[in-house]
N, C-alpha and C positions, 0 to 999 in steps of 0.2 A: 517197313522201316528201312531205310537207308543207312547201312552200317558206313563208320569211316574205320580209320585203321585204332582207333582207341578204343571201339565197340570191341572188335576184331583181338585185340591186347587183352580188356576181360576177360573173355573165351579161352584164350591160352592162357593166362593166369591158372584159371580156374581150372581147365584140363594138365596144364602142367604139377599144380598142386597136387591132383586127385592121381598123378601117375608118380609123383612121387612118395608122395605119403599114403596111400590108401584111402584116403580120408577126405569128404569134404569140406572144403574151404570154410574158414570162419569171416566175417563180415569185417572184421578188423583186419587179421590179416589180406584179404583181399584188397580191400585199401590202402595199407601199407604198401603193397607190392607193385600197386597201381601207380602209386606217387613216386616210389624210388624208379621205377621202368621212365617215368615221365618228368623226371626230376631237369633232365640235361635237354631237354627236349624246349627248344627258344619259339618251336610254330605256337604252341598251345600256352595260353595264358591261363591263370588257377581257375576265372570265370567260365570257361570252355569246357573244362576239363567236367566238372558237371556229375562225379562218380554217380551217386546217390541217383539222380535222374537216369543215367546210362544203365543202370542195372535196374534200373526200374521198367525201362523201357524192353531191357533185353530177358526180363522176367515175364512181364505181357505180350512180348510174341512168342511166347514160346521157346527160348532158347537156352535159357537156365531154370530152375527148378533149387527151392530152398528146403530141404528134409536134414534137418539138424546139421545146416551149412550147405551153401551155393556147390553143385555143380550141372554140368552141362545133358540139356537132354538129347536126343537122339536128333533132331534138328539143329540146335547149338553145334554139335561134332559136324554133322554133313557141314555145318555154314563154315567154320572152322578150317577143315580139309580143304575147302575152296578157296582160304583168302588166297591174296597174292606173293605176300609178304614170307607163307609158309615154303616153298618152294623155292625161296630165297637162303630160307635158314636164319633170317634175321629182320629186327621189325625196320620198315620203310620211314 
């Protein structure tokens, strides 16, 4: 799978959730949080934006994992630590 930077945006949702609350992400909330990050964003039109598919896709490669709410598995974090975006401190 060829992540872009929105795949990329899931993953830290979802890790940043889980370090702040202890707790895995709920499925609403995840979306919610997907849409406000992406709200100001003029590249991505709402057809694009695709959530439901995006985590679907990043759920069959192995990257998130659903155990009473989404978070990230041990492949999700390696992919995660590599974007580019993170060593920035800020998304692209």
């Amino acid at each position: 799978m060829k992540m872009d930077k929105y795949d990329l945006m899931i993953l830290d949702i979802i890790q940043s959730h889980k370090m702040d609350n202890q707790s895995h992400i709920r499925l609403s909330v995840l979306e919610r949080n997907f849409w406000k990050c992406i709200e100001a964003d003029t590249d991505l039109h709402v057809g694009q934006a695709r959530i439901g598919e995006r985590i679907t896709n990043l759920y069959l490669d192995g990257l998130i994992q659903n155990k009473d709410g989404y978070t990230l598995t041990k492949k999700g974090r390696e992919q995660l630590s590599f974007a580019p975006w993170k060593q920035e401190g800020a998304l692209v």
